[in-house]
C-alpha atoms as an extended CHARMM CRD file, in Angstrom:
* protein
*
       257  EXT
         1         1  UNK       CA            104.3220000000       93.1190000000      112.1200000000  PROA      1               0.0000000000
         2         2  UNK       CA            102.1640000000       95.9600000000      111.1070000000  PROA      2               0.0000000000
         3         3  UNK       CA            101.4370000000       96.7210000000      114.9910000000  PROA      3               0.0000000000
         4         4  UNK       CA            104.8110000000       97.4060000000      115.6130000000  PROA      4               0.0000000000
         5         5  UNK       CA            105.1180000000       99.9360000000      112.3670000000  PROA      5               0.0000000000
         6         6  UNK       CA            102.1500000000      101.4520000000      113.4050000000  PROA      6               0.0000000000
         7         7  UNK       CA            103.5620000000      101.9170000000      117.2340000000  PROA      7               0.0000000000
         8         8  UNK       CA            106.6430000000      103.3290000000      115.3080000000  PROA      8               0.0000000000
         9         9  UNK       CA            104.9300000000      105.8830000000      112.9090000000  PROA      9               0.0000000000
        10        10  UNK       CA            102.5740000000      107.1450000000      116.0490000000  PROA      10              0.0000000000
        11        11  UNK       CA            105.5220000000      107.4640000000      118.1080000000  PROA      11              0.0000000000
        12        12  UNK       CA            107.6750000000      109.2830000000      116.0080000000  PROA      12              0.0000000000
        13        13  UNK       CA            106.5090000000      112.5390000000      116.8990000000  PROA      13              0.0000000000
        14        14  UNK       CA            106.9840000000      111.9580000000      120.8760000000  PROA      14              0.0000000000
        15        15  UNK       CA            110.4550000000      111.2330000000      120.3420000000  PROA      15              0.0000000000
        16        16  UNK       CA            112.6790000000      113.3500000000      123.1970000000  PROA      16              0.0000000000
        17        17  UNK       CA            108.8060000000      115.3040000000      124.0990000000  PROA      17              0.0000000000
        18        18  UNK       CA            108.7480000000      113.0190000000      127.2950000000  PROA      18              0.0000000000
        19        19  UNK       CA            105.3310000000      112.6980000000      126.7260000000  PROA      19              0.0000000000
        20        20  UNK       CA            103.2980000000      111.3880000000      130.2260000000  PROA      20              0.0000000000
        21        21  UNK       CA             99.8340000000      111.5690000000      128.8610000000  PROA      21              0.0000000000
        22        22  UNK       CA             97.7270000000      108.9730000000      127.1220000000  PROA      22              0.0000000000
        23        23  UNK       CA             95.9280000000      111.8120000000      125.7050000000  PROA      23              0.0000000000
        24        24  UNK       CA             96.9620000000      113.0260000000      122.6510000000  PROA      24              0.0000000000
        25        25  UNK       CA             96.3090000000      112.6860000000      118.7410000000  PROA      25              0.0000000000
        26        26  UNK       CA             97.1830000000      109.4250000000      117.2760000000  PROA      26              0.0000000000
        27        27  UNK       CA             98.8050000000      111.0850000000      114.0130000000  PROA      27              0.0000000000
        28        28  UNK       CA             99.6060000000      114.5590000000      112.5940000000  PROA      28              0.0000000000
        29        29  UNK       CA            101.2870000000      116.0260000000      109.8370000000  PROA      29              0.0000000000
        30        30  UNK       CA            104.5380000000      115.1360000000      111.3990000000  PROA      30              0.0000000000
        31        31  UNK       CA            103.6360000000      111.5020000000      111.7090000000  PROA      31              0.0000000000
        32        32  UNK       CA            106.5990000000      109.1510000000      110.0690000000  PROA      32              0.0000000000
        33        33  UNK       CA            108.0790000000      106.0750000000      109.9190000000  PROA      33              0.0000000000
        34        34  UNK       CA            111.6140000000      105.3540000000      111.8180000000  PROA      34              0.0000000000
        35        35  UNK       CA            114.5870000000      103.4680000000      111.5970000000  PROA      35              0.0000000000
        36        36  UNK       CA            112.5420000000      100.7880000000      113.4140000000  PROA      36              0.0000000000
        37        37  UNK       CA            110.5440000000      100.2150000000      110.4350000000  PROA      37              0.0000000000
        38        38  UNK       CA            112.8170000000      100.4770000000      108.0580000000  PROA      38              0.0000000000
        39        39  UNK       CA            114.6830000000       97.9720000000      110.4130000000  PROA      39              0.0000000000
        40        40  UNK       CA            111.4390000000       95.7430000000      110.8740000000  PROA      40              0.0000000000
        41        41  UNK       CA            111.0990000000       95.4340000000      107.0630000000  PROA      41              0.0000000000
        42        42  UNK       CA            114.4970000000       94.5450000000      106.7250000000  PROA      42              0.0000000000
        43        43  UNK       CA            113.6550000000       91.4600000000      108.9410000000  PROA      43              0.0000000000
        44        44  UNK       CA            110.3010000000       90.6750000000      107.3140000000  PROA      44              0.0000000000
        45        45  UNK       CA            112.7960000000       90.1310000000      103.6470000000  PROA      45              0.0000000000
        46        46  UNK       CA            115.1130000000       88.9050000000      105.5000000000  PROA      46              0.0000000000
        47        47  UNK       CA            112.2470000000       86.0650000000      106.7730000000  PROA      47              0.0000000000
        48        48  UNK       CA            111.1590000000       86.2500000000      103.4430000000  PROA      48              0.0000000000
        49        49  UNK       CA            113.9330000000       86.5820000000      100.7870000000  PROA      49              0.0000000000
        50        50  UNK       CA            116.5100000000       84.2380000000      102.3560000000  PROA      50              0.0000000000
        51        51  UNK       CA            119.0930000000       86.7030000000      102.0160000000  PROA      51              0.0000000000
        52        52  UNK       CA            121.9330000000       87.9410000000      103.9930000000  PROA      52              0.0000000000
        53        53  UNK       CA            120.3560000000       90.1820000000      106.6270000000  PROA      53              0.0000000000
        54        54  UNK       CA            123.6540000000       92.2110000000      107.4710000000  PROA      54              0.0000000000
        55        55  UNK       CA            123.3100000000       92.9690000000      103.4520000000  PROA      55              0.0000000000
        56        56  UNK       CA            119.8050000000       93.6720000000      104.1370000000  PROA      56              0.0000000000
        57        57  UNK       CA            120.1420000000       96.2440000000      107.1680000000  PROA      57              0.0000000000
        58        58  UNK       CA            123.1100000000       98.0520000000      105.1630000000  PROA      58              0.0000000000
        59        59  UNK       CA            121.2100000000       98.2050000000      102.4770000000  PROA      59              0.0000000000
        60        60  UNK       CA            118.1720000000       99.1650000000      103.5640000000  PROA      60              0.0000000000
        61        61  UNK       CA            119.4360000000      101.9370000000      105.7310000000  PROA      61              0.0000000000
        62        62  UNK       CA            121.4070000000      103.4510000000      103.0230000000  PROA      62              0.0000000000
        63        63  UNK       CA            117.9480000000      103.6550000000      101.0410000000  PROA      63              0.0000000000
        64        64  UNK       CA            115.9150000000      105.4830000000      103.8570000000  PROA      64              0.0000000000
        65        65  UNK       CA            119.0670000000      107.9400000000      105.2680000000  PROA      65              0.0000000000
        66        66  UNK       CA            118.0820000000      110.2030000000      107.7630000000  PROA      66              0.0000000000
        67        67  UNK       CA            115.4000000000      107.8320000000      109.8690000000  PROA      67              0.0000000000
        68        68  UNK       CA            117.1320000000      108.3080000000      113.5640000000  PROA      68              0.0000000000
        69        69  UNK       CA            119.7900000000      105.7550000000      113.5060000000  PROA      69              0.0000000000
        70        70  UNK       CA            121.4040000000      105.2650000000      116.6280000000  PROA      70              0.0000000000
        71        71  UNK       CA            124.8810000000      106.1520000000      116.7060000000  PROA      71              0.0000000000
        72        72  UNK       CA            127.1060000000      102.9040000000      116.5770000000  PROA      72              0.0000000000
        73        73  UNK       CA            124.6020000000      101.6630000000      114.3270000000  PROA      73              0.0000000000
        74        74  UNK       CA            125.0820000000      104.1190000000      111.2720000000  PROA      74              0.0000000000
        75        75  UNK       CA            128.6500000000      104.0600000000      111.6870000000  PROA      75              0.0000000000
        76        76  UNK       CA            128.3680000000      100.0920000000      111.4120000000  PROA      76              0.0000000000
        77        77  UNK       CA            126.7060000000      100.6600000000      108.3860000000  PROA      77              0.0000000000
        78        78  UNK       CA            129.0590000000      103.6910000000      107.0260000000  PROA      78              0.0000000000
        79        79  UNK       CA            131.8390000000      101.8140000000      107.2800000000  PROA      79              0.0000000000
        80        80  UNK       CA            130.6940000000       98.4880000000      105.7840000000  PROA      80              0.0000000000
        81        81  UNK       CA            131.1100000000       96.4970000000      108.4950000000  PROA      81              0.0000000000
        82        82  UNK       CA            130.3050000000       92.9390000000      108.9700000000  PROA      82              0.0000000000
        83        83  UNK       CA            130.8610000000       91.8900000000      111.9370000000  PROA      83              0.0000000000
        84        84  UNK       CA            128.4110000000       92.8920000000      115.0050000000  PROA      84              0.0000000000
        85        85  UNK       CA            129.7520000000       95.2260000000      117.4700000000  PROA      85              0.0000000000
        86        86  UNK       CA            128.3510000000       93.5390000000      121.2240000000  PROA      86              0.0000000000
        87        87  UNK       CA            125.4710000000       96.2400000000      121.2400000000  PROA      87              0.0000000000
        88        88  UNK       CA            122.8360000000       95.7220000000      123.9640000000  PROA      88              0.0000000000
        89        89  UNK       CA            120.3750000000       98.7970000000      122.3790000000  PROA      89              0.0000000000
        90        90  UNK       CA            117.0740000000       98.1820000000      122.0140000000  PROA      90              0.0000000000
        91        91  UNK       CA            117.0650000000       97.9320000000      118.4670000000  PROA      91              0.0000000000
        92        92  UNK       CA            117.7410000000       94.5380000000      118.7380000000  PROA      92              0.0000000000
        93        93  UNK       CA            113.9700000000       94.2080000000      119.8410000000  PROA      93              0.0000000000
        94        94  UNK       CA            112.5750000000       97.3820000000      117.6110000000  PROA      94              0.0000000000
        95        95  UNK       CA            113.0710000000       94.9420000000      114.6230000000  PROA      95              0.0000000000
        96        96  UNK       CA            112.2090000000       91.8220000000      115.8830000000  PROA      96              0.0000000000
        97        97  UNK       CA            108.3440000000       91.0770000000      115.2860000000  PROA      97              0.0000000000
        98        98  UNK       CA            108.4100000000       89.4930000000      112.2020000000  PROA      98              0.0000000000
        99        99  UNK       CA            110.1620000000       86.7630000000      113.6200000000  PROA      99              0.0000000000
       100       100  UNK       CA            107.6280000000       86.0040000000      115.9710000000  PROA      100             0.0000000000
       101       101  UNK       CA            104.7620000000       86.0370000000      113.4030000000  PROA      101             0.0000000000
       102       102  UNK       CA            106.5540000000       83.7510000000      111.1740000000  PROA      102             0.0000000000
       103       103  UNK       CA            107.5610000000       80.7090000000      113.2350000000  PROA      103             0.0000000000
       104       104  UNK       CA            105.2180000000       77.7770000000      114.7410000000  PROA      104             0.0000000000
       105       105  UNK       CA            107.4900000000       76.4860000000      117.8510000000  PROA      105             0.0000000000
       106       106  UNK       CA            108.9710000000       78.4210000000      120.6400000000  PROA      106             0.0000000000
       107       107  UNK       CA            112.5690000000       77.0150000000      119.1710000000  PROA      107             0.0000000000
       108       108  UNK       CA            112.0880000000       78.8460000000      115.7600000000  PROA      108             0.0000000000
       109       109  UNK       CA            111.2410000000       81.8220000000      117.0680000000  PROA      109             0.0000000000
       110       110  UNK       CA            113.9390000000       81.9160000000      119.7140000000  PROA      110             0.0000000000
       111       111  UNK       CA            116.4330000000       80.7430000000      117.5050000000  PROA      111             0.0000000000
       112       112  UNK       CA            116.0140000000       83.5710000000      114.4220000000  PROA      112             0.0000000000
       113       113  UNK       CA            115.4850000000       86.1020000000      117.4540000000  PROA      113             0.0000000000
       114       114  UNK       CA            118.8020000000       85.1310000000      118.5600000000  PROA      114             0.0000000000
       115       115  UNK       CA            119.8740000000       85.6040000000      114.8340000000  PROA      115             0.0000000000
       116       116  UNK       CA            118.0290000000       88.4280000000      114.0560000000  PROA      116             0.0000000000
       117       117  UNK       CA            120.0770000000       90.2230000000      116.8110000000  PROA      117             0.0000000000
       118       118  UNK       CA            123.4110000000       88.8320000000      116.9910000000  PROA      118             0.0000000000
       119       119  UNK       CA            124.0740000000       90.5260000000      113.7620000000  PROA      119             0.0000000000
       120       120  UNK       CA            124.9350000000       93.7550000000      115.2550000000  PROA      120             0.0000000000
       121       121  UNK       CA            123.1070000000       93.3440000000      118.9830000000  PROA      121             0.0000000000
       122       122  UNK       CA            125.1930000000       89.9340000000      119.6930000000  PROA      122             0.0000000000
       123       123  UNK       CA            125.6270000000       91.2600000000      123.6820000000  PROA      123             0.0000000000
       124       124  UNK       CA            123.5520000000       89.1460000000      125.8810000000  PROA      124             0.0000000000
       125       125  UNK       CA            121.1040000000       92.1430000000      126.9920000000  PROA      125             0.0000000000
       126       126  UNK       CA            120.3790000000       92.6870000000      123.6360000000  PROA      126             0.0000000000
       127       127  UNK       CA            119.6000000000       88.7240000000      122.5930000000  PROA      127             0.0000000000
       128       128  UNK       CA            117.4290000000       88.8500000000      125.5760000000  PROA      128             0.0000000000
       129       129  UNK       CA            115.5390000000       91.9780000000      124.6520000000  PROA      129             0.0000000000
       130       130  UNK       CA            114.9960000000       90.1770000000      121.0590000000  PROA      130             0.0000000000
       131       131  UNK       CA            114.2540000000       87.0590000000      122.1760000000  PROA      131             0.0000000000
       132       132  UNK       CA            111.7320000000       88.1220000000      125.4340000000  PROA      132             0.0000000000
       133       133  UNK       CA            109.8980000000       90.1560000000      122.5590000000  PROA      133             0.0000000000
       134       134  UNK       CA            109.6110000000       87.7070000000      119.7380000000  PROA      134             0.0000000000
       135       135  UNK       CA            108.3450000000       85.0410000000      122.4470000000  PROA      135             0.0000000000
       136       136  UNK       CA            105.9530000000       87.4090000000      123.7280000000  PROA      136             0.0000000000
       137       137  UNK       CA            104.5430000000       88.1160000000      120.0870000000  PROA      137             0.0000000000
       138       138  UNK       CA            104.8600000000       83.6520000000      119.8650000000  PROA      138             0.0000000000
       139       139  UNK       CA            102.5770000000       83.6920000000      122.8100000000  PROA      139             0.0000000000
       140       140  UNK       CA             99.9170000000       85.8560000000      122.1600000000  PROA      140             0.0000000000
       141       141  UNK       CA             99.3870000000       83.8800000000      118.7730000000  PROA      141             0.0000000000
       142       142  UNK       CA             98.7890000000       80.4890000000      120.9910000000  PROA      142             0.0000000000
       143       143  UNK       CA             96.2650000000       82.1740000000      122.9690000000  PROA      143             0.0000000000
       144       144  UNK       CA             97.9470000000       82.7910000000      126.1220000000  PROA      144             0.0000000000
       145       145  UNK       CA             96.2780000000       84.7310000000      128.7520000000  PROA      145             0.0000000000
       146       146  UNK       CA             98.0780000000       88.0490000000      129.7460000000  PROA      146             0.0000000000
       147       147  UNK       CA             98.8840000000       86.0780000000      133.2810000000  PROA      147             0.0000000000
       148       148  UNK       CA            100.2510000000       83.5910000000      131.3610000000  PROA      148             0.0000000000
       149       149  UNK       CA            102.4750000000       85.9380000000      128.8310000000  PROA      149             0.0000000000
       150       150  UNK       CA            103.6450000000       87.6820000000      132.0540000000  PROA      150             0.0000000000
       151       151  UNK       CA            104.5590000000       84.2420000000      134.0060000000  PROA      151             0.0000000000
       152       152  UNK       CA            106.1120000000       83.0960000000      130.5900000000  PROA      152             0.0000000000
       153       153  UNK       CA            108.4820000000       85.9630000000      129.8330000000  PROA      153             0.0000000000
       154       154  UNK       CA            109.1280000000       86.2010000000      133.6730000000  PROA      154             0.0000000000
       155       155  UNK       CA            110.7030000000       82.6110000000      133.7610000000  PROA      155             0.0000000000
       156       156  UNK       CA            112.4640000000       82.2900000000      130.6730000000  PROA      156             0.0000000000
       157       157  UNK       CA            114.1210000000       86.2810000000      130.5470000000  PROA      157             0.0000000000
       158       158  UNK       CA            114.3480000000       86.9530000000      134.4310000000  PROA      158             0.0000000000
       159       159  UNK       CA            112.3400000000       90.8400000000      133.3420000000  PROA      159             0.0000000000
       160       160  UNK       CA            110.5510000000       92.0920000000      136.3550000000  PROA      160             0.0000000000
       161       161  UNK       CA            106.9420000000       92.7610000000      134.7060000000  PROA      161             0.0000000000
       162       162  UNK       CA            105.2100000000       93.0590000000      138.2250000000  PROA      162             0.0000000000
       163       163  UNK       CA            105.3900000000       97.2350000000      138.2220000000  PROA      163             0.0000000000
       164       164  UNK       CA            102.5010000000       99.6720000000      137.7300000000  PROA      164             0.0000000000
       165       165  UNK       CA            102.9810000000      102.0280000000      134.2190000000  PROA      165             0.0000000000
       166       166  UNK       CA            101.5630000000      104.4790000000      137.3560000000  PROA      166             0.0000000000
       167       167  UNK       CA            104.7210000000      103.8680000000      139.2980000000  PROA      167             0.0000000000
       168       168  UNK       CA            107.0140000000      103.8460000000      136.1950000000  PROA      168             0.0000000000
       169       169  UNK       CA            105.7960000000      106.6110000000      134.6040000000  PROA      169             0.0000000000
       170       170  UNK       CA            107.0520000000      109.8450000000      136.9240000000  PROA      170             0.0000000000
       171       171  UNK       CA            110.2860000000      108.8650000000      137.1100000000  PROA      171             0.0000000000
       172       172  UNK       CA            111.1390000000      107.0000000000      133.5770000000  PROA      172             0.0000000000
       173       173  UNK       CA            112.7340000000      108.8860000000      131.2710000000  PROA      173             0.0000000000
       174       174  UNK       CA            114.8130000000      107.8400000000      127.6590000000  PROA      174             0.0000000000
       175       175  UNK       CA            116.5030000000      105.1840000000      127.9300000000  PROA      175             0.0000000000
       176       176  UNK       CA            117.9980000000      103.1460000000      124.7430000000  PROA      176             0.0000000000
       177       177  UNK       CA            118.7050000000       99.7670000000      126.1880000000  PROA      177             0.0000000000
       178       178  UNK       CA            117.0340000000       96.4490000000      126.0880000000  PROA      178             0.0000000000
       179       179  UNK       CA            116.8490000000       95.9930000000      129.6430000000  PROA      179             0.0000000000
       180       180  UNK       CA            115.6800000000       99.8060000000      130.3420000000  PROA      180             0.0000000000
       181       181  UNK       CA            113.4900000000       99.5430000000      127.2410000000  PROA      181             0.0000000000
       182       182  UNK       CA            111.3230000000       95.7080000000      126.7600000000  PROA      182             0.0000000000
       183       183  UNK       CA            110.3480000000       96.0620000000      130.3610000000  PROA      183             0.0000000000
       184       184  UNK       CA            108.3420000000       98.6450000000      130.1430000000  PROA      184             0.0000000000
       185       185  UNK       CA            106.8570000000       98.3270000000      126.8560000000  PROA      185             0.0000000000
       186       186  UNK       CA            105.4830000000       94.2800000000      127.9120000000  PROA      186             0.0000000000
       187       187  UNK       CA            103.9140000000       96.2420000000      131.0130000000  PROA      187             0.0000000000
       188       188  UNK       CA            102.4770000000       98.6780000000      128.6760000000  PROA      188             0.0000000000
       189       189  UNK       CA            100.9150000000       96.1020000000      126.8230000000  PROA      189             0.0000000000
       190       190  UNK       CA            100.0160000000       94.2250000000      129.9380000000  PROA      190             0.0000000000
       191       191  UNK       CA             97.9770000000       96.6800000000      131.5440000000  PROA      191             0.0000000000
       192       192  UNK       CA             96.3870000000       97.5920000000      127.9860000000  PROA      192             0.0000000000
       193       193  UNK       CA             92.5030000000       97.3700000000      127.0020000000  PROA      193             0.0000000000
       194       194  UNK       CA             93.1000000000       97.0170000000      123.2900000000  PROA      194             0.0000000000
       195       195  UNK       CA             95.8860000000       97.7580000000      120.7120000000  PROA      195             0.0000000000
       196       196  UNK       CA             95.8270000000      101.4300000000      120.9240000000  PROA      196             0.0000000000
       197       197  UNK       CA             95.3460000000      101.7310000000      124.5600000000  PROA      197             0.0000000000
       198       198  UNK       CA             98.6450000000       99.7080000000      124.4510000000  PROA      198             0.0000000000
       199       199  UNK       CA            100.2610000000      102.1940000000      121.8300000000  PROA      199             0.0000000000
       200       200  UNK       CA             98.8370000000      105.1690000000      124.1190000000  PROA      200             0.0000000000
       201       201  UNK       CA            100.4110000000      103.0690000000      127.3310000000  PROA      201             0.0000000000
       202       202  UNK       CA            103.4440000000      103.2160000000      125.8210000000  PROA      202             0.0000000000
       203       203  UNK       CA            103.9520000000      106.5840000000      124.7430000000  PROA      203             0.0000000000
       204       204  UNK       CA            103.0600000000      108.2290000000      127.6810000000  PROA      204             0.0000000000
       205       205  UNK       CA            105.9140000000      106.7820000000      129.8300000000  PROA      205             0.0000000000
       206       206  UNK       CA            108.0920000000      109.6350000000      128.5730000000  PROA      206             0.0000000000
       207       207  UNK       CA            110.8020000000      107.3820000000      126.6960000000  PROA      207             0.0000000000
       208       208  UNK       CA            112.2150000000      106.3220000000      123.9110000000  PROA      208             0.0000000000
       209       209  UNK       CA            108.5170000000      106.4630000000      122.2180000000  PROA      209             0.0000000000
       210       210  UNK       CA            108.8200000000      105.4360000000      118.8950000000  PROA      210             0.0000000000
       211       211  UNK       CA            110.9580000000      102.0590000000      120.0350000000  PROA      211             0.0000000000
       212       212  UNK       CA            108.1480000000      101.3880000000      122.9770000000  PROA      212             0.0000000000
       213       213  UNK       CA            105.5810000000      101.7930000000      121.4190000000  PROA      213             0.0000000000
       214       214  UNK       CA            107.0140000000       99.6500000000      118.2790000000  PROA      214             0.0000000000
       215       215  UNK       CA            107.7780000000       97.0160000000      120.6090000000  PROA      215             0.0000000000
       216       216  UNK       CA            104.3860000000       96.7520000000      122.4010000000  PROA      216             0.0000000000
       217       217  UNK       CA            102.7000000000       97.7870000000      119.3540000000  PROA      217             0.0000000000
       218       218  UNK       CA            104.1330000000       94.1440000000      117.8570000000  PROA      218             0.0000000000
       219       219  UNK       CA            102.6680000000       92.0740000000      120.9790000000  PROA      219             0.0000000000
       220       220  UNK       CA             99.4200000000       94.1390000000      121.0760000000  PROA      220             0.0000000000
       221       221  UNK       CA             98.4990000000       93.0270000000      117.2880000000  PROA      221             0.0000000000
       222       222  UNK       CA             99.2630000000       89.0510000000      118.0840000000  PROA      222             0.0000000000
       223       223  UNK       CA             97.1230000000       89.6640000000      121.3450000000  PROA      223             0.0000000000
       224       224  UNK       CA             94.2560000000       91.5460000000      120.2920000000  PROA      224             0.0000000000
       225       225  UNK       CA             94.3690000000       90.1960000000      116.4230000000  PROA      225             0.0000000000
       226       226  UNK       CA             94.9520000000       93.3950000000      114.5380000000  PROA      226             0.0000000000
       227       227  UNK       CA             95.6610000000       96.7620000000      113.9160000000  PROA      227             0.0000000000
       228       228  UNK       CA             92.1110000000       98.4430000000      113.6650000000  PROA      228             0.0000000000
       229       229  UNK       CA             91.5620000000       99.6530000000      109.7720000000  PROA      229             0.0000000000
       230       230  UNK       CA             91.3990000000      103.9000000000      111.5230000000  PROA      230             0.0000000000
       231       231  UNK       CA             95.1990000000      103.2700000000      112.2110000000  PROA      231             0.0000000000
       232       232  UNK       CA             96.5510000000      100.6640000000      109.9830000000  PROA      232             0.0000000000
       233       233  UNK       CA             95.0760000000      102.7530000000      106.9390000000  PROA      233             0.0000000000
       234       234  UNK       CA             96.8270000000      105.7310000000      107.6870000000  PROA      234             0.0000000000
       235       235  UNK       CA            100.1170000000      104.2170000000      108.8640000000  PROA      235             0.0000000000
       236       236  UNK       CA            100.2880000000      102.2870000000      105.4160000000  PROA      236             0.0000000000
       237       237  UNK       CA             99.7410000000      105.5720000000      103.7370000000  PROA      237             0.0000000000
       238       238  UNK       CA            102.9690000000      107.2200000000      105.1460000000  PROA      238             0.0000000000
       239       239  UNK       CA            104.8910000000      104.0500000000      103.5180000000  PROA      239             0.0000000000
       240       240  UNK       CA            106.5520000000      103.9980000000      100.4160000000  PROA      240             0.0000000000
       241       241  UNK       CA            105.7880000000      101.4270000000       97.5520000000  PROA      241             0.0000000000
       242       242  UNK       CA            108.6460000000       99.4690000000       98.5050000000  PROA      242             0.0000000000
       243       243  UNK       CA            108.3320000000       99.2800000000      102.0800000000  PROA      243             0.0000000000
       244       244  UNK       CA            104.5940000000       98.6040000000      101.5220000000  PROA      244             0.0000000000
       245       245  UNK       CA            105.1080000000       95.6000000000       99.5460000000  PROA      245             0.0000000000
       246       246  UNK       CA            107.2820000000       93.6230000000      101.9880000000  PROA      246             0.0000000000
       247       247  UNK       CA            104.4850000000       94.5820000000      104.7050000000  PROA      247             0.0000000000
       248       248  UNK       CA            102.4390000000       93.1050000000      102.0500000000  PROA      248             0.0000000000
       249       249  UNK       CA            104.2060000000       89.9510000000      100.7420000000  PROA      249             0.0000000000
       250       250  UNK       CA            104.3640000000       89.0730000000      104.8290000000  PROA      250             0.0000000000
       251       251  UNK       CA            101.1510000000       89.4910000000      105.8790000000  PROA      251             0.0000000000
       252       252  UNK       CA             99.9190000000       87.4450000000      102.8100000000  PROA      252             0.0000000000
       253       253  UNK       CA            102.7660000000       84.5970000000      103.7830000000  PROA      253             0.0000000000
       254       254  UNK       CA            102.0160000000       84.6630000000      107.4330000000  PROA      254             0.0000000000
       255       255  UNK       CA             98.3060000000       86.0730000000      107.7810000000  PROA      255             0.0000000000
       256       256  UNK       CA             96.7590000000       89.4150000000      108.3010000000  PROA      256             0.0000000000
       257       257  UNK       CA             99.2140000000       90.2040000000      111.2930000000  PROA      257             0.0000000000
């Protein structure tokens, strides 16, 4: 789950830039984590903990205010509501990468990404988006080739993973939905060399960054095995002590990923 924070806290500073370059510095000053960490965590206690996730995500956001909730999100959380609200954002898949770290059959994982989601993302677009990432992350763990990954998500999800980032990239611009959003950030990590040539992929489609590159930034670390120690160091360092020790607790649970 780290590789997704990591995607999230480089990100954050290419948010609304439309950023179409790979080249650029991996962190500054500026460099932070988002709602979709403070929304992965959630998950990772949720995993962990047992508890009531929709009493984890309320509470949780309330903690870190001011992290770039999406709109029918914070007033979900404002209000106190319970019940999810047929959302098919992407942040059903921002969060989802502890859930396929955790689990040891394809079922599992599908099954709490379907629950993960339906919380608040209980739309079919946005189970899909969960799902198609968690199983990605599920794959990559069991050794799968990227051919295979690509086949894999292809037949169960129906995505379209057969376009260039090259032909993406000029036109693609921000887009907050699952099905504008998981597309492009599996390609990203498909056509990637190693986990930050996936983050870089990502970012430089011009999109939602932080959310992209979280996403890819989750099946990157199952693929390639880590985050290297130059950006997991740093991203761990912009955490607080609380956030920190959930990343902790899971990667001691569920291994060094």
């Amino acid at each position: 789950m780290l590789g997704a924070i990591a995607g999230d806290v480089i990100g954050s500073v290419h948010e609304g830039l439309a950023t179409k370059t790979k080249d650029f510095p991996l962190f500054i000053e500026a460099s932070t984590f988002t709602d979709d960490t403070v929304h992965t965590v959630a998950v990772a206690d949720w995993i962990l903990s047992g508890q009531n996730l929709v009493d984890l995500l309320h509470g949780y956001t309330r903690a870190y205010p001011g992290r770039g909730y999406g709109g029918m999100f914070y007033h979900w959380v404002r209000r106190g509501q319970r019940e999810p609200y047929n959302s098919f954002g992407n942040g059903s898949a921002m969060r989802v990468s502890p859930v396929g770290f955790a689990f040891e059959t394809l079922e599992d994982v599908l099954a709490w990404a379907e629950r993960s989601a339906a919380v608040t993302h209980n739309h079919p677009e946005g189970i899909r988006g969960a799902q198609a990432t968690a199983a990605a992350i599920f794959f990559a763990r069991q050794g799968q080739t990227k051919d295979q990954i690509r086949q894999s998500i292809e037949s169960r999800f129906g995505y379209n993973l057969r376009a260039r980032l090259e032909e993406i990239r000029p036109t693609y611009g921000f887009d907050e939905t699952c099905q504008g959003t998981v597309p492009q950030a599996l390609i990203a990590f498909l056509e990637s060399t190693s986990y930050e040539d996936a983050i870089r992929n990502a970012i430089s489609l011009g999109g939602d960054a932080d959310t992209l590159a979280c996403i890819t930034g989750g099946i990157a670390e199952a693929f390639y095995g880590t985050v290297p120690a130059d950006l997991a160091t740093p991203v761990m360092a912009r955490l607080d002590k609380r956030l920190a020790a959930v990343v902790e607790q899971f990667r001691e649970r569920f291994g060094h990923r």
